[in-house]
C-alpha positions as CSV (number, residue, x, y, z in Angstrom):
1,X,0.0,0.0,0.0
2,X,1.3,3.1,-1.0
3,X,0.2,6.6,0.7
4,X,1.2,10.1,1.1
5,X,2.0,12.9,4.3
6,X,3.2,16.3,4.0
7,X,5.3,15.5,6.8
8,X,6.5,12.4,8.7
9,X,7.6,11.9,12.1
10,X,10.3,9.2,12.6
11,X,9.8,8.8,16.6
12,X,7.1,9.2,18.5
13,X,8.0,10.1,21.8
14,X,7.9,13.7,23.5
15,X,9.9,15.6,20.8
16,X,8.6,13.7,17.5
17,X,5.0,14.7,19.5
18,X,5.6,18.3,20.1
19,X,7.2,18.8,16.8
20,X,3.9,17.5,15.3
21,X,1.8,19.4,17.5
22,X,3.8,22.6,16.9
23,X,3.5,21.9,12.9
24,X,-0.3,21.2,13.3
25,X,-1.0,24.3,14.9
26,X,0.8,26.2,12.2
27,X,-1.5,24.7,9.6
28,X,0.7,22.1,8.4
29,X,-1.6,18.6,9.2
30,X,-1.4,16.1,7.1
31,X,1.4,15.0,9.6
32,X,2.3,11.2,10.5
33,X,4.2,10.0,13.3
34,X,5.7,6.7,13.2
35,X,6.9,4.5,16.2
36,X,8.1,0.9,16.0
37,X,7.1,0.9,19.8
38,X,3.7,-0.7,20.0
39,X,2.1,1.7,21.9
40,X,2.7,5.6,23.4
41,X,5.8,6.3,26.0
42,X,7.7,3.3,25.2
43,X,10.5,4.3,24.6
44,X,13.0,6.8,26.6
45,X,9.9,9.7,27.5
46,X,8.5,6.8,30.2
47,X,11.8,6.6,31.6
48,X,13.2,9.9,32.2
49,X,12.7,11.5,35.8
50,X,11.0,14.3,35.1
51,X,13.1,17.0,36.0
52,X,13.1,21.1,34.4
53,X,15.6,23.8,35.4
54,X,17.1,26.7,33.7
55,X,20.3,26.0,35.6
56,X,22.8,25.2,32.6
57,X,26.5,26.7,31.6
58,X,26.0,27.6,28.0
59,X,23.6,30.4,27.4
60,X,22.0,27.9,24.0
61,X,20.5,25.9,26.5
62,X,19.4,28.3,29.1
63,X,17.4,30.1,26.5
64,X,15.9,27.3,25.4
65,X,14.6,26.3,28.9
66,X,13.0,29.5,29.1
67,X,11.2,29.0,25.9
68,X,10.4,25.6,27.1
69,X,9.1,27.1,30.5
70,X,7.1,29.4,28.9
71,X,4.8,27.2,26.8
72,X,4.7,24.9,29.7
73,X,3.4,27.7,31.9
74,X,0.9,27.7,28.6
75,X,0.1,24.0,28.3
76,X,-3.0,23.7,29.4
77,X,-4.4,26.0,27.6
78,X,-2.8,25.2,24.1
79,X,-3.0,21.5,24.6
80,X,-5.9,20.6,27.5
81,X,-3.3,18.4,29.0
82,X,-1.5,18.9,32.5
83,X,2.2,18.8,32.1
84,X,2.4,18.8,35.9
85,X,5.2,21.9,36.5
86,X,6.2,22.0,40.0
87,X,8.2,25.1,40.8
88,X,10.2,23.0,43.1
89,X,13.8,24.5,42.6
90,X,16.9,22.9,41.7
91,X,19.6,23.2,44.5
92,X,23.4,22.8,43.1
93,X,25.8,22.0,46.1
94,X,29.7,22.1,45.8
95,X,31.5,20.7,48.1
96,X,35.2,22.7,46.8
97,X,36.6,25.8,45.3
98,X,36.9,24.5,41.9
99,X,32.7,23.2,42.0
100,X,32.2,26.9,43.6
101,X,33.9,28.5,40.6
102,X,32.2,26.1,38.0
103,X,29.1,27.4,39.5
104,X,29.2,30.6,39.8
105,X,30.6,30.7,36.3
106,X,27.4,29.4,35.3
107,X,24.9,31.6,37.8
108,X,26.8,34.4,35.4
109,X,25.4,33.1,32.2
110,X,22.5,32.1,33.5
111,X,21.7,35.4,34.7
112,X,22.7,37.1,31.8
113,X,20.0,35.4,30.1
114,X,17.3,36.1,32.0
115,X,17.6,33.4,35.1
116,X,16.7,36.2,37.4
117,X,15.8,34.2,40.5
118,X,18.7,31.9,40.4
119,X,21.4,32.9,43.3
120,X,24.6,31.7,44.8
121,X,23.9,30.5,48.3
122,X,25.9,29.8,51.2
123,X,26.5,26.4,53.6
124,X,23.9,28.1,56.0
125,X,21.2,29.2,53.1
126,X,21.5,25.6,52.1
127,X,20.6,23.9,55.0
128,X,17.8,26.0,55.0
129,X,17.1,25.1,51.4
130,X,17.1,21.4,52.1
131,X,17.9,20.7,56.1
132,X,17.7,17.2,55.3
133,X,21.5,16.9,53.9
134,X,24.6,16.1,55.7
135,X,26.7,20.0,56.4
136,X,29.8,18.4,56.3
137,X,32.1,19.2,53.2
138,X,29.5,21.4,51.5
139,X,31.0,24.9,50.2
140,X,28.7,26.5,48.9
141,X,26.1,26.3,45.6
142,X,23.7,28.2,43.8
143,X,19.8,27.9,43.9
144,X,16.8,28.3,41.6
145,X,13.3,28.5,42.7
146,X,11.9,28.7,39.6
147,X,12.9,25.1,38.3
148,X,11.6,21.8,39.6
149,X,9.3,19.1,38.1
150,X,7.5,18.2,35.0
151,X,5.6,14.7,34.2
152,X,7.2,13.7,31.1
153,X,4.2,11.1,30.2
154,X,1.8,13.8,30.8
155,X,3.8,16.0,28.3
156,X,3.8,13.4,26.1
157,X,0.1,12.8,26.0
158,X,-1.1,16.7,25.9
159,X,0.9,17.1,22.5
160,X,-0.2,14.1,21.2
161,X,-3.3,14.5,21.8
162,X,-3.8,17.9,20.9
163,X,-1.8,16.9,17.6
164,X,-4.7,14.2,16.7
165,X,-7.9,16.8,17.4
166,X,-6.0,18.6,14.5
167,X,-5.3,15.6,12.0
168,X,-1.7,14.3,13.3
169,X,-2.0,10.5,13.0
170,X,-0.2,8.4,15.4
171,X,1.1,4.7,14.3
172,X,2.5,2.4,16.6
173,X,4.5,-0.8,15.7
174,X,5.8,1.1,12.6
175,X,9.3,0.4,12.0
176,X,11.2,2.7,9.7
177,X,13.1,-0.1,7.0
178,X,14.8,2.8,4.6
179,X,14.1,6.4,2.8
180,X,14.2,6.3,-0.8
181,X,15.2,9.7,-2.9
182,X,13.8,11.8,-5.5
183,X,16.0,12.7,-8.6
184,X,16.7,16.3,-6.8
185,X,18.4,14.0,-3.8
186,X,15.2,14.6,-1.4
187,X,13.9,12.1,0.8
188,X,10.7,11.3,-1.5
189,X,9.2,8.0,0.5
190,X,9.6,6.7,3.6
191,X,9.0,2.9,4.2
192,X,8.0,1.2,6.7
193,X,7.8,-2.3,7.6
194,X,3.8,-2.6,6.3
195,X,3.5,-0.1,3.3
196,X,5.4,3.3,1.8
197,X,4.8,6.7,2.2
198,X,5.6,9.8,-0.4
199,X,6.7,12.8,1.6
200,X,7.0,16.3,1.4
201,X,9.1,16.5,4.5
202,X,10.7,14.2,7.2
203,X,11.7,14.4,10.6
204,X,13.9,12.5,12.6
205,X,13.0,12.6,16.4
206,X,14.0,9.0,16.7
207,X,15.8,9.6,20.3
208,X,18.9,7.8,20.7
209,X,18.2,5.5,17.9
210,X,18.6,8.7,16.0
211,X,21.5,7.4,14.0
212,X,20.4,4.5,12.8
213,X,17.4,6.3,11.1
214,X,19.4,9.0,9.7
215,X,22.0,6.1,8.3
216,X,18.9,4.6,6.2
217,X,18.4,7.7,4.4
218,X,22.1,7.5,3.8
219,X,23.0,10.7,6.4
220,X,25.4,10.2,9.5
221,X,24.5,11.6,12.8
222,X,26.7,12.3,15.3
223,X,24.3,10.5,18.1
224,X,24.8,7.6,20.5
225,X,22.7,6.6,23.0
226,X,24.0,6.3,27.0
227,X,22.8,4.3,29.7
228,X,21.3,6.2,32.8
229,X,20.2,4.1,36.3
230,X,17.9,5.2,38.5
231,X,17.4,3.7,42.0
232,X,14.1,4.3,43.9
233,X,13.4,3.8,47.1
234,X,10.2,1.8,49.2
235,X,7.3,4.4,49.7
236,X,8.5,6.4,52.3
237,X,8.1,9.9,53.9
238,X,11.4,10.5,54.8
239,X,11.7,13.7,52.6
240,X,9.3,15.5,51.4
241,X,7.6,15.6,47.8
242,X,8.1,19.5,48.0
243,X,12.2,19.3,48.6
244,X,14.2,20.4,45.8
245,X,16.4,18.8,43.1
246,X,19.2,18.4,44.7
247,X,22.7,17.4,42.6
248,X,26.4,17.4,43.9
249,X,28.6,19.4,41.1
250,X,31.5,17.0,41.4
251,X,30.0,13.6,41.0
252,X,26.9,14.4,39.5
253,X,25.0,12.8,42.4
254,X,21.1,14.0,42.5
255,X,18.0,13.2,44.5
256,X,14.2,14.0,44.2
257,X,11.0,13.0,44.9
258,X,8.2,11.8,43.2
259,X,5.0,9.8,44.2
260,X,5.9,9.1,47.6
261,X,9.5,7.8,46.3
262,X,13.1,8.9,46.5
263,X,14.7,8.8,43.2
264,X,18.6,8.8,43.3
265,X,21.2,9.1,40.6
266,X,24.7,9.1,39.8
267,X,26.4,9.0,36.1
268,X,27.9,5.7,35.4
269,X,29.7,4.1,32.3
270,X,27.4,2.3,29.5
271,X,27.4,-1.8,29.6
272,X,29.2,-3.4,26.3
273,X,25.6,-3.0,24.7
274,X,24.9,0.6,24.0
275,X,21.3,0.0,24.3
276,X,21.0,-2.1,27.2
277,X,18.7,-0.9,29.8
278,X,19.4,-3.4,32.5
279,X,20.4,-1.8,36.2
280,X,24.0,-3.4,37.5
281,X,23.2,-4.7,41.4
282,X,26.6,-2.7,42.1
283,X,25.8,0.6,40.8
284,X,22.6,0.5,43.4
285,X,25.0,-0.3,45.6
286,X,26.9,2.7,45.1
287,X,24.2,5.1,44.7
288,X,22.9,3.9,48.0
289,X,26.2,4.6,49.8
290,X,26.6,7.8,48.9
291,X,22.9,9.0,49.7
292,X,23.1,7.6,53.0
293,X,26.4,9.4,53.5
294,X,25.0,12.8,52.2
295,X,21.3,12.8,53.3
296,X,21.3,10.6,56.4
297,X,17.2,10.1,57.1
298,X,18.1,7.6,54.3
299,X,20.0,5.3,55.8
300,X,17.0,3.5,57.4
301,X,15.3,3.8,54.2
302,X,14.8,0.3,52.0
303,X,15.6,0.1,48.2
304,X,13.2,-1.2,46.3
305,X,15.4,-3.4,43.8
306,X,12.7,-4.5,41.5
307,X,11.2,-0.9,40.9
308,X,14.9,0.2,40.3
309,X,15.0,1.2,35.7
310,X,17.4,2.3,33.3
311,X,16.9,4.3,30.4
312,X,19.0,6.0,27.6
313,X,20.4,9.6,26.6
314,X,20.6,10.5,23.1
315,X,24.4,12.5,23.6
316,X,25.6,14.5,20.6
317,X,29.1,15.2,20.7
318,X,29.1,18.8,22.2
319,X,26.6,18.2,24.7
320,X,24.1,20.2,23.0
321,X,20.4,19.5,21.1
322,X,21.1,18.8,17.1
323,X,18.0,21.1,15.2
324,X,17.5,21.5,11.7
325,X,17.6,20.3,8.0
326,X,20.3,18.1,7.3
327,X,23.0,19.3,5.3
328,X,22.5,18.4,1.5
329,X,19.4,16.8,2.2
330,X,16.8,20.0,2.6
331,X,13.5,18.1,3.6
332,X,15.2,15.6,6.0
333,X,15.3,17.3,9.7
334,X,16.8,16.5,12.9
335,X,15.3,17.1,16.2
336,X,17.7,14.9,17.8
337,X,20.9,14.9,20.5
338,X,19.5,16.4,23.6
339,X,22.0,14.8,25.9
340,X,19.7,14.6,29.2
341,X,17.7,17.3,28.3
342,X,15.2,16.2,25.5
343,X,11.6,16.1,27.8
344,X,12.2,19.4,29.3
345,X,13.4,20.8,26.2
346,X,10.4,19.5,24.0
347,X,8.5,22.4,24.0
348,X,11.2,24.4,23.0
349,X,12.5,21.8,20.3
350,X,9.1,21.2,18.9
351,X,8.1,25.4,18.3
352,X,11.7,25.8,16.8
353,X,11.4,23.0,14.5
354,X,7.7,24.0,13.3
355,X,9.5,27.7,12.6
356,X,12.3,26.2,10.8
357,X,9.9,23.6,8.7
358,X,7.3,26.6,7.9
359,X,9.0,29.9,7.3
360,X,12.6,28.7,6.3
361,X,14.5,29.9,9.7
362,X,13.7,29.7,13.8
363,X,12.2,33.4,15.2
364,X,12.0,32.4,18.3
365,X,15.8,31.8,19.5
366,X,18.9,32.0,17.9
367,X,19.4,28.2,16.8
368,X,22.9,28.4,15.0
369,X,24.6,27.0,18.1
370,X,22.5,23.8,17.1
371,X,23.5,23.4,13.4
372,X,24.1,19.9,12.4
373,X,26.6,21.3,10.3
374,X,28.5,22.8,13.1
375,X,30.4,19.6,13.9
376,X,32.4,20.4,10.8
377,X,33.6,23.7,12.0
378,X,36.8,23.6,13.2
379,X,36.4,26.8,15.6
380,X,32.9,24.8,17.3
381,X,33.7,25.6,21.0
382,X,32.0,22.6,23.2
383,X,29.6,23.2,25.4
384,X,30.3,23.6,28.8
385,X,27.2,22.6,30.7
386,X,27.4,20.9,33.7
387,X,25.2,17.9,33.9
């Protein structure tokens, strides 16, 4: 069977749904998303924590946050969903000189772009912050009240939802097998496992399968995917749902809460697979150890092995989202490479992308830091974000 789209969405999770909401409300609907998952959240949206700040070290990312913030502070009323923001804050604690430095560095970018609530705080000001952490060893940090929590399923099914009501379609178990060109070098059809598609456009929000999609239309994609553990704790009330983020600038350790539920993480090295998911018994070890040394009401507190996931990061090589059309290839884009940040830059992603797709160029934000041609440049300065 052979059909046709104006667009099509390769990847259906919370970016390849907000770029096809965005696109929708901008008139473009004749819009298909495909997902070889067999059913919504799937893939890495269901496993991320949920977290939003506008905390970063470059000032790319902090201005997209604030875009992203925005239309979240709008959500309900563009999409009748509930993305569940929770101005919880994000506490950053350093426990030497060098952390301080790193983070104050940062406060100054973040502050030159508009972070106007985000402040260094003191040993003291933290414990007041969060009094549930250990004193010892902490330096100092920096605070924002305005960041905290979204509900990255909840984001998911506002934009998708919204996207139907205007004619997006949504098809699960639909496998991507290969991209065939037109005699201008255009992507002309996608197929699928089941049937073909003539397109206009395509995207490629495939997450941190990313590269493999873009190598079947014969692109390469600087995109790999990386393993990130969570360990959760038994139900317990031993901090409170309304504590902030909490993360350690040297080790990357950070704690929250959600549903009655500690989460705790600390970066760790991928397996030998790239895409396995699985959680190693020793890394829970570890993660446990150090949040019983730094937040002690946890050391009476079980682990609940079984609830314990894994889930994967789509990391481009500078640390930084990949937007746009793909060089040579006008009508293939990528919304890929978010390294960590893909949920609670979505909003942000998707509103770009529509710009890009519709009016030839992004109004919103300066997007040239996120060329996918910049990895050519010789002169590309990495990104220096933290986390």
């Amino acid at each position: 069977m052979s059909r046709s789209a104006a667009c099509a969405i390769v990847g259906g999770g919370v970016v390849g749904a907000s770029v096809a909401y965005h696109l929708a409300a901008r008139g473009v609907r004749d819009v298909v998303v495909l997902d070889r998952a067999p059913r919504a959240g799937e893939g890495s949206t269901g496993r991320a924590t949920g977290g939003f700040r506008a905390q970063f070290a470059g000032a790319t990312e902090v201005q997209l946050s604030l875009l992203a913030r925005e239309k979240l502070r709008r959500f309900a009323d563009e999409t009748g969903g509930d993305c569940g923001f929770v101005a919880a804050g994000y506490l950053w604690i350093a426990e030497d000189d060098a952390q301080l430095d790193a983070l104050r560095a940062a406060l100054a970018v973040q502050r030159a772009n508009g972070v106007d609530d985000a402040v260094e705080v003191d040993a003291d000001e933290i414990a007041q912050i969060n009094p549930y952490l250990r004193g010892a060893g902490v330096r100092g940090g920096t605070y924002c009240p305005s960041d905290g929590f979204i509900r990255p399923l909840q984001i998911l099914d506002g934009y998708r939802g919204a996207a139907e009501r205007l004619g997006v379609r949504f098809e699960w178990d639909a496998d991507v097998v290969g991209f065939d060109r037109g005699r201008d070098g255009t992507i002309a059809t996608v197929r699928t496992k089941r049937d073909e598609i003539a397109v206009q456009n395509v995207v490629n929000a495939a997450g941190p399968w990313a590269a493999h999609v873009a190598a079947l239309a014969g692109l390469e994609l600087s995109v790999s995917p990386l393993r990130r553990q969570v360990a959760i704790t038994a139900p317990t009330d031993a901090l409170p749902a309304t504590m902030p983020m909490t993360i350690y600038a040297g080790d990357g350790f950070h704690l929250r809460v959600r549903d009655g539920r500690v989460l705790m993480l600390i970066p760790s090295a991928g397996g030998a697979d790239p895409f396995d998911v699985s959680v190693e018994p020793a890394w829970i070890e570890s993660v446990t150890r150090v949040a019983r040394e730094r937040v002690p009401c946890l050391e009476a507190v079980e682990i609940d092995r079984d609830a314990c996931w894994g889930g994967l990061y789509e990391m481009s090589p500078d640390g930084r989202a990949i937007l746009g059309a793909a060089p040579g290839v006008p009508n293939f884009y990528f919304a890929n490479g978010s390294s960590g940040h893909g949920v609670m830059h979505a909003p942000a992603l998707g509103a770009l992308l529509a710009e890009i797709i519709v009016d030839g160029r992004a109004t919103s934000l300066d997007v040239s830091p996120l060329r996918p041609a910049r990895f050519g440049d010789a002169d590309e300065p990495r990104s220096t974000e933290l986390l």
